[in-house]
BAFI-3210 file (N, C-alpha, C; in Angstrom, 3 decimals, decimal comma, padded with zeros to 6 digits):
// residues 202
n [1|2|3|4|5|6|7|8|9|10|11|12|13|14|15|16|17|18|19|20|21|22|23|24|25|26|27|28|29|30|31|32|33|34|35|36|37|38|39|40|41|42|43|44|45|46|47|48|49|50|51|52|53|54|55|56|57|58|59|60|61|62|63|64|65|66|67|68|69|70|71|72|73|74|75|76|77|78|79|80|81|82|83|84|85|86|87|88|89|90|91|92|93|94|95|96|97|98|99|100|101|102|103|104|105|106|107|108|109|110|111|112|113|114|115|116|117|118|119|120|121|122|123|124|125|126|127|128|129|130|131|132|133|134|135|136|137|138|139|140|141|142|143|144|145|146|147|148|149|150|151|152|153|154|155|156|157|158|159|160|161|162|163|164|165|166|167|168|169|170|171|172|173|174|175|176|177|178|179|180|181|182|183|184|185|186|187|188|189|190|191|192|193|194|195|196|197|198|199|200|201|202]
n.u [000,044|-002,560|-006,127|-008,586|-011,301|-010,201|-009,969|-009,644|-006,928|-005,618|-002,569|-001,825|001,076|004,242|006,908|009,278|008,683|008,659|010,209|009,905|007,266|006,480|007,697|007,377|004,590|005,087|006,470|004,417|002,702|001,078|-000,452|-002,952|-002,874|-002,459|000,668|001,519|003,231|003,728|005,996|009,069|009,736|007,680|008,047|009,104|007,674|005,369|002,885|002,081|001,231|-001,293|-003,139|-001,751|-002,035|-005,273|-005,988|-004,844|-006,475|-009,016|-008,520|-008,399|-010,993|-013,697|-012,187|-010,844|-011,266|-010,821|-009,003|-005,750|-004,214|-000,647|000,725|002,343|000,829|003,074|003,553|001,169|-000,383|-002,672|-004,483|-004,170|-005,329|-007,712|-009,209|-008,486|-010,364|-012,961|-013,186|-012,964|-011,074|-008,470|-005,103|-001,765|-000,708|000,569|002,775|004,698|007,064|009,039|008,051|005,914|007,413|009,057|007,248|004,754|005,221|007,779|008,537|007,612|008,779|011,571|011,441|010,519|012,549|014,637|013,984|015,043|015,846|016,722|015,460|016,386|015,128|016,178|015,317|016,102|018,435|019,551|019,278|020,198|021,289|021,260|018,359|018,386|021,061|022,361|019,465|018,931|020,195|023,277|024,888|026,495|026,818|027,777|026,809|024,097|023,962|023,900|021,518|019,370|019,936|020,457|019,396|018,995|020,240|020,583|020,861|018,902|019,085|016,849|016,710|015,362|016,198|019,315|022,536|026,234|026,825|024,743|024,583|027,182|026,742|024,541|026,289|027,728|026,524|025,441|028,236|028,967|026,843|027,482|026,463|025,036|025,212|022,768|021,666|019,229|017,275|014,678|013,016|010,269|008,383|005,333|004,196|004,150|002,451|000,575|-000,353|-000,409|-003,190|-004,791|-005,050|-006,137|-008,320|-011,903]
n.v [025,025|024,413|024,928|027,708|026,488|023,753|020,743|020,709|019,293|016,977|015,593|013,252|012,049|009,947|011,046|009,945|010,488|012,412|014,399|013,132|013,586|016,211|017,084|015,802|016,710|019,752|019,758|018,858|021,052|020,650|022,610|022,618|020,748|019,852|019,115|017,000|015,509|013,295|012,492|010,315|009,024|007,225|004,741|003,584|002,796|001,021|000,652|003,013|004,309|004,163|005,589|008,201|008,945|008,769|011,159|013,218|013,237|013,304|016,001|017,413|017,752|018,305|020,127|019,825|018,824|016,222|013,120|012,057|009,294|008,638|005,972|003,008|000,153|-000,817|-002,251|-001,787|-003,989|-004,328|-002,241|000,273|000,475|-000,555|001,907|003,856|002,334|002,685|005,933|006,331|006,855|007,562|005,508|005,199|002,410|-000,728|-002,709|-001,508|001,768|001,134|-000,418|000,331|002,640|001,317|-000,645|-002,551|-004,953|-005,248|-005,032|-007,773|-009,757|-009,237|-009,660|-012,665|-013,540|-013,243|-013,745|-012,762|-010,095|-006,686|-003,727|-000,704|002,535|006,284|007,527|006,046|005,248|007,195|008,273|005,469|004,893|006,512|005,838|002,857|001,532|002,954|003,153|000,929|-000,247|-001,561|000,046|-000,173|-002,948|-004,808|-007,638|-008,074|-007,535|-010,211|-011,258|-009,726|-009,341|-011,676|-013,572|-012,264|-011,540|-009,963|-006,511|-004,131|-001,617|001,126|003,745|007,046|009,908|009,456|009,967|010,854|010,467|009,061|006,463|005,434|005,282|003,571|000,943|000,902|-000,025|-002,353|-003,608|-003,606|-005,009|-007,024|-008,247|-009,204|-006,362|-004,569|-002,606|-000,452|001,851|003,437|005,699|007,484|005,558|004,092|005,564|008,531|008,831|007,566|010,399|012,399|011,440|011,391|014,139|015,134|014,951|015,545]
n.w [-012,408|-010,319|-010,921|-009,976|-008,361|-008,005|-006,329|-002,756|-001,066|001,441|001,479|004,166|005,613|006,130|008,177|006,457|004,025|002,964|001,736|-000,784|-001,037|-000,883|-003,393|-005,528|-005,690|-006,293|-008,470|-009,959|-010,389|-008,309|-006,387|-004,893|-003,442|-000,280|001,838|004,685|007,164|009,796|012,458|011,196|013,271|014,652|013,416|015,004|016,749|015,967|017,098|017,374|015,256|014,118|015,880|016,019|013,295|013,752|015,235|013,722|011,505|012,665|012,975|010,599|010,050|007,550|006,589|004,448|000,972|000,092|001,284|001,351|002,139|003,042|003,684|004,439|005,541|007,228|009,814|011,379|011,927|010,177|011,538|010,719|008,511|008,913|010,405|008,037|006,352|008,232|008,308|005,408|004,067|001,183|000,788|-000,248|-002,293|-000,821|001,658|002,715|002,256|000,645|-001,372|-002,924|-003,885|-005,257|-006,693|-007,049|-008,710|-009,417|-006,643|-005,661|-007,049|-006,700|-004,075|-004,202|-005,148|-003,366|-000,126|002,208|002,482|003,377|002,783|001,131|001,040|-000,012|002,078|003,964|004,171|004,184|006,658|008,282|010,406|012,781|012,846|012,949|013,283|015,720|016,720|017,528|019,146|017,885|017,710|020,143|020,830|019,165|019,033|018,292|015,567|014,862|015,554|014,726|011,963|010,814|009,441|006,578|003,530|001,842|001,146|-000,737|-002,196|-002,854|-005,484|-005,010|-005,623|-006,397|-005,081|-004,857|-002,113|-000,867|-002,493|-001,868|000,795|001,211|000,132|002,194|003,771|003,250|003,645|006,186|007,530|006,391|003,840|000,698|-001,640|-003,504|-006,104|-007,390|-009,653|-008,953|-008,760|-008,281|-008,278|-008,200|-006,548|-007,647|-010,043|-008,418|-007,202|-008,465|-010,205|-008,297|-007,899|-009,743|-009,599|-009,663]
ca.u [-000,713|-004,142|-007,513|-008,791|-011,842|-009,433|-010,631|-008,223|-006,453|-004,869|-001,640|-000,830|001,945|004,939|007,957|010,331|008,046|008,184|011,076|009,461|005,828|006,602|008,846|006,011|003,421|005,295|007,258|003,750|001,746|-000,549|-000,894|-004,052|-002,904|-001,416|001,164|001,798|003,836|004,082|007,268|009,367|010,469|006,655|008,329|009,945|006,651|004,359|001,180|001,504|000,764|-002,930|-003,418|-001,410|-003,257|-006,576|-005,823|-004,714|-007,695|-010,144|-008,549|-008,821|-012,557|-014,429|-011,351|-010,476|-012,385|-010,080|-007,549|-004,703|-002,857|000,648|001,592|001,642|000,335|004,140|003,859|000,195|-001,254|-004,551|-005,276|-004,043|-006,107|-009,259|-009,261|-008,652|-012,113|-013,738|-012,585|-014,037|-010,289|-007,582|-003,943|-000,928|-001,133|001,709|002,575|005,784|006,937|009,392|007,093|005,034|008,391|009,671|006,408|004,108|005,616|009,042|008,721|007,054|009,403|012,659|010,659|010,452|013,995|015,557|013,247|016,255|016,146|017,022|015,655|017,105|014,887|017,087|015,412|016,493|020,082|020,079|018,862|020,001|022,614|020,374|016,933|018,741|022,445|022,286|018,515|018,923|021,636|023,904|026,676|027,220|026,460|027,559|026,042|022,799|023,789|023,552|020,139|018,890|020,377|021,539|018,333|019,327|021,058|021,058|021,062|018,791|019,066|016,167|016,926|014,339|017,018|020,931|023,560|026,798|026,976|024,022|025,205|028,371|026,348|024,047|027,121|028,538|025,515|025,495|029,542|028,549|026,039|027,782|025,460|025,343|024,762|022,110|021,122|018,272|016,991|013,316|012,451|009,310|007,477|003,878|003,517|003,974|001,280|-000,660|-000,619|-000,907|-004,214|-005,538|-004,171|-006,764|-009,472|-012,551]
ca.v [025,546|024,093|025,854|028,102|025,677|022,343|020,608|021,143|017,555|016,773|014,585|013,259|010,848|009,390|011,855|009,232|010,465|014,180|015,241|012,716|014,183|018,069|017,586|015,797|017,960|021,012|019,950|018,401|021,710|020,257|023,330|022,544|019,507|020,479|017,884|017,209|014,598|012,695|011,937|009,205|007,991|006,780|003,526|002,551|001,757|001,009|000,696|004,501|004,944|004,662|006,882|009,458|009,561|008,942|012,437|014,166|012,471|014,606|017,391|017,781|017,136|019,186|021,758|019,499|018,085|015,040|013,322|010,762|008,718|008,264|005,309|001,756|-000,558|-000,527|-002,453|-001,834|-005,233|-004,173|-001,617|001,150|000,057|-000,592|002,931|004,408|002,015|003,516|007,223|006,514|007,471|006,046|005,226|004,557|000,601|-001,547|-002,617|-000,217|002,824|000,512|-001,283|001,744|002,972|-000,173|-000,892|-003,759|-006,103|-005,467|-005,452|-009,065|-010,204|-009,268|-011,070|-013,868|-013,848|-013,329|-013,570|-011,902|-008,679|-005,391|-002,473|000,967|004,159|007,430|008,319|005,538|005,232|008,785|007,929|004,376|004,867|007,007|004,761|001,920|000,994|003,577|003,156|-000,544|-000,630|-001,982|000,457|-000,762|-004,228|-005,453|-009,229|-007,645|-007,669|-011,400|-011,194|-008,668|-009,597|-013,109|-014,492|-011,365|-011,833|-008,790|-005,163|-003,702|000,449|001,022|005,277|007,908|010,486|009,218|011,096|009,880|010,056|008,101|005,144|004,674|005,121|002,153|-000,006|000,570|-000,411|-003,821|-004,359|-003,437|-005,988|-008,564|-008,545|-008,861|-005,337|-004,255|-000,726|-000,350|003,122|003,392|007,354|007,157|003,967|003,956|006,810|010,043|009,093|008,149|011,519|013,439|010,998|012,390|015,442|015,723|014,645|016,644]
ca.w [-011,268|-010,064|-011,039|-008,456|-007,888|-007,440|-004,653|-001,435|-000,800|002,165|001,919|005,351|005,101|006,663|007,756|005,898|002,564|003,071|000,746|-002,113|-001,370|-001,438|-004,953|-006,242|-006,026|-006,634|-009,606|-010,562|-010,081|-007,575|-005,237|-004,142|-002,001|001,215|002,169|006,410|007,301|010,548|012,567|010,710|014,314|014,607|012,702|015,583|017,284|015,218|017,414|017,283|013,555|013,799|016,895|015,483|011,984|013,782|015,954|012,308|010,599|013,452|012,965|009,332|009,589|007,689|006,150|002,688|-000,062|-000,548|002,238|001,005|003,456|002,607|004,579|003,727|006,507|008,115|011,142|012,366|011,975|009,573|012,187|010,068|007,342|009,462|010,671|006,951|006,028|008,975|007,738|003,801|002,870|000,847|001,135|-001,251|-002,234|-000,188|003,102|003,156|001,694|-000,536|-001,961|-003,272|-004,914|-006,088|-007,537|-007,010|-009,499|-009,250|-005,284|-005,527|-008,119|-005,738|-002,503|-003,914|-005,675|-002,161|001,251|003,389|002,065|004,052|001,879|001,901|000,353|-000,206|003,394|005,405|003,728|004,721|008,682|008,974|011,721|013,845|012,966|013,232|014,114|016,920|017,421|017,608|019,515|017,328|017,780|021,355|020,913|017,471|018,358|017,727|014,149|013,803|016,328|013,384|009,933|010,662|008,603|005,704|002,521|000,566|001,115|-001,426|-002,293|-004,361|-004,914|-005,621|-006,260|-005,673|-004,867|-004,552|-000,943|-000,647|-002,625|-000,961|002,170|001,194|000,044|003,100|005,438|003,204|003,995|007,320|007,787|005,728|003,075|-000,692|-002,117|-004,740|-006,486|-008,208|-009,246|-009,120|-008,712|-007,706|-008,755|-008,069|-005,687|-008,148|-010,976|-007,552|-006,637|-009,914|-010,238|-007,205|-008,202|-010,981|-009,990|-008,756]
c.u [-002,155|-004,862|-007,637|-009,759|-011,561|-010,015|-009,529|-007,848|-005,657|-003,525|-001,522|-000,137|003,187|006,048|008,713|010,073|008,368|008,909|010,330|008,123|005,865|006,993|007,877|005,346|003,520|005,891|006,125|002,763|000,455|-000,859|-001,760|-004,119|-001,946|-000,899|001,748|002,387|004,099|005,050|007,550|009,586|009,172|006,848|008,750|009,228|004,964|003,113|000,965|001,294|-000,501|-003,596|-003,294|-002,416|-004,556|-006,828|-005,967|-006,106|-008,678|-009,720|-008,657|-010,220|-013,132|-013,906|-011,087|-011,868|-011,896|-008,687|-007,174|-003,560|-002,087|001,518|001,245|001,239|001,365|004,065|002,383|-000,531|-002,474|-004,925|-004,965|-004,976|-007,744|-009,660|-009,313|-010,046|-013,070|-014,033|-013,128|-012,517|-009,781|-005,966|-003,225|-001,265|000,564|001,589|003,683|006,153|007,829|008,797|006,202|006,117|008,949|008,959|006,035|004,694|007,057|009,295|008,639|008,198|010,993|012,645|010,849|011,801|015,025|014,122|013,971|016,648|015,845|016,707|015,485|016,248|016,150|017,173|016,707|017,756|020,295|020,118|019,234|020,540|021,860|018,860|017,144|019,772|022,313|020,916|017,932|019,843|022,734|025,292|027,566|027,341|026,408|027,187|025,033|022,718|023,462|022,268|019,248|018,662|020,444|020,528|018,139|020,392|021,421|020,468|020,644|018,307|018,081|016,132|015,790|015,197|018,316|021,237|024,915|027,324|025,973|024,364|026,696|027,872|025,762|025,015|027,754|027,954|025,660|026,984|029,240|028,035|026,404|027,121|025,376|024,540|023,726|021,283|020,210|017,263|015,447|012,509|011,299|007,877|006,533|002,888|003,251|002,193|-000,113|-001,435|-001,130|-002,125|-005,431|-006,257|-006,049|-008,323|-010,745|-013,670]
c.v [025,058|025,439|026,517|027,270|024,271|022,153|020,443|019,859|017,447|015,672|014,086|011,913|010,838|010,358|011,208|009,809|012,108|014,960|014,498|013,559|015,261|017,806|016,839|016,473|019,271|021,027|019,596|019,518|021,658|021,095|023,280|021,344|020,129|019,010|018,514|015,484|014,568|012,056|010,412|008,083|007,319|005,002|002,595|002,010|002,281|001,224|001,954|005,579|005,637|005,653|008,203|009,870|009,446|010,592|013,126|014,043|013,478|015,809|018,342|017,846|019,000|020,140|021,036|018,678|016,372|014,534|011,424|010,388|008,847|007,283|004,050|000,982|-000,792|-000,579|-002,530|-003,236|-005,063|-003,137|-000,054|001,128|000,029|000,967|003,834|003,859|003,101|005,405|007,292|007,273|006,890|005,786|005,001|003,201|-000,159|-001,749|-001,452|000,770|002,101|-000,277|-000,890|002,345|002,234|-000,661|-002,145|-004,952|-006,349|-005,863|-007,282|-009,806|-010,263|-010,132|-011,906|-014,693|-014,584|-012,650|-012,397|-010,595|-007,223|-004,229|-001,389|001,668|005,083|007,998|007,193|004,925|006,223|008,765|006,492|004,034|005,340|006,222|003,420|001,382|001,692|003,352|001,824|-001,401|-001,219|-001,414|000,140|-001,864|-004,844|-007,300|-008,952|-007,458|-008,626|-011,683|-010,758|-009,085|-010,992|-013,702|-013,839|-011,771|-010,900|-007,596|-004,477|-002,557|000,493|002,703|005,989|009,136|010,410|010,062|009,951|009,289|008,873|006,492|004,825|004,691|003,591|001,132|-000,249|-000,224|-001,816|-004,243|-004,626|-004,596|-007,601|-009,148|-008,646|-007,537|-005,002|-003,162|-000,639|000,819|002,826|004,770|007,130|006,723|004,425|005,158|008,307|009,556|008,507|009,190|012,292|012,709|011,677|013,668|015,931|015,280|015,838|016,247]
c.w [-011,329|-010,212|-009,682|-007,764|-007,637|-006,017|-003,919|-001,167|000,483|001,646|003,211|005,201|006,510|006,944|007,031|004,264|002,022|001,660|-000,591|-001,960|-001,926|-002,984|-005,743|-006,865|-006,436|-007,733|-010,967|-010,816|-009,389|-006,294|-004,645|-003,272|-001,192|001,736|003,903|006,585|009,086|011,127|011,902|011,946|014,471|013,834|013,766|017,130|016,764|015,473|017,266|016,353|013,893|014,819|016,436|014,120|012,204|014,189|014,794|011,757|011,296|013,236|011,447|009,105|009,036|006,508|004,578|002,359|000,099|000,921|001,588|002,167|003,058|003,442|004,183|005,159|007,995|009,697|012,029|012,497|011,274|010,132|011,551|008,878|007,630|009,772|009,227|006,326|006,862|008,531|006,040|003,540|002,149|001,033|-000,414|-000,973|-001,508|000,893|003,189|001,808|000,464|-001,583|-002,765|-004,203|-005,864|-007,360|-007,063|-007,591|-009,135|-007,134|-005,072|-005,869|-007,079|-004,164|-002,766|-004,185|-004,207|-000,997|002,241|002,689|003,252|002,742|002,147|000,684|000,263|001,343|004,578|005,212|004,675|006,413|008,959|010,122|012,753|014,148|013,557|013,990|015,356|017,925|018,205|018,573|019,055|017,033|018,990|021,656|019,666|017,745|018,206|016,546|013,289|014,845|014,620|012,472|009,800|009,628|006,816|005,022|001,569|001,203|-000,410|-001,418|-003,168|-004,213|-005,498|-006,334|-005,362|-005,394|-004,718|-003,257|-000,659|-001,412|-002,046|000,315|001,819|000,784|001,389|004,112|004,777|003,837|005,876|008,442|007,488|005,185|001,609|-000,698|-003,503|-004,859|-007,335|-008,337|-009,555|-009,355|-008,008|-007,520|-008,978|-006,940|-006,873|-009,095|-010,172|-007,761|-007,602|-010,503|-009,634|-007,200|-008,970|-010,984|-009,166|-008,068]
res [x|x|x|x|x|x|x|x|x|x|x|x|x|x|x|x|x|x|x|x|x|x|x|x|x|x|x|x|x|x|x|x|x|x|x|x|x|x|x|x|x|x|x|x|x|x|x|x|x|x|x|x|x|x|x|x|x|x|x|x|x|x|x|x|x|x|x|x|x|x|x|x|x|x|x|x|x|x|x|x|x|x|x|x|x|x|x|x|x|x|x|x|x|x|x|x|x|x|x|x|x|x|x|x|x|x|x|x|x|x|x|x|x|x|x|x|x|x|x|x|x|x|x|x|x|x|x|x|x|x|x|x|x|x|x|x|x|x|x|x|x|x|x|x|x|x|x|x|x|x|x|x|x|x|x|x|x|x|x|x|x|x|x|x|x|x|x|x|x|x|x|x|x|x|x|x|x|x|x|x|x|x|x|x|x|x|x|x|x|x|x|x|x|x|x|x|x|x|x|x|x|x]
***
């Protein structure tokens, strides 16, 4: 349990992050950050990251000591990033939320292995049919799979916490796709000892 004088932290992050943020901080004793998460569907147009977290960003003014983005750059072009300069806050390090779990090195290290990579979190295993196949149209229009994937070679699961539904879900989205499959557990890379950094500082 945080001191009573801990300084108050905002989280605001990504809905795709929400279930890793909360179990974080609560398994980490960091009660004194308040985590708020932002719809995940916000992915599926991007220009409306930085709007949305500029709106949040005003409305926190003032009420915490400390505010942590939780989003990696995911689509805005820099302009998510310019707006966090402007703001004096800071962000997890990546462009996406895999990349942050994966870890810096190992993310790089798999890029360069294989370019055509599709990678699945625990969330978006868990949502890919509704984010994607459905949101993509791809359940009514399977030539939109080789529009999509056709330039994709592997299907990589990197999990924060499996299950076994979730890996036969992500095997299935690679058969799916017609993709080589690959599992690689990560928990949660480079974001937790983020947070419990944060966490501790005053």
């Amino acid at each position: 349990m945080a001191p009573p004088d801990a300084p108050q932290i905002l989280i605001l992050g990504c809905g795709a992050l929400a279930r890793e943020l909360l179990d974080i901080t609560h398994r980490n004793g960091l009660d004194h950050m308040t985590v708020e998460c932002l719809p995940a569907a916000l992915h599926n147009t991007p220009k409306d990251i930085t709007p949305a977290v500029k709106k949040r960003l005003d409305r926190a003014k003032g009420r915490y000591d400390k505010i942590f983005i939780a989003y990696g750059d995911c689509g805005t072009g820099g302009h998510l990033d310019a707006l966090i300069e402007e703001y004096g806050v800071q962000r997890l390090p990546g462009a996406h939320c895999y990349e942050f779990f994966a870890g810096s090195d190992l993310f790089a290290q798999m890029s360069e292995d294989q370019l055509g990579t599709l990678w699945l979190t625990d969330y978006l295993t868990r949502h890919f049919d509704r984010f994607m196949w459905s949101g993509l149209g791809m359940d009514k229009h399977p030539e939109l799979i080789d529009m999509y994937f056709g330039n994709y070679t592997r299907v990589a699961y990197i999990s924060q916490n499996p299950t076994p539904d979730l890996l036969a879900r992500s095997a299935e989205i690679a058969t799916r796709l017609g993709l080589v499959y690959e599992h690689i557990h990560v928990g949660y890379g480079e974001a937790e000892p983020r947070l419990i950094a944060l966490g501790a500082t005053t």
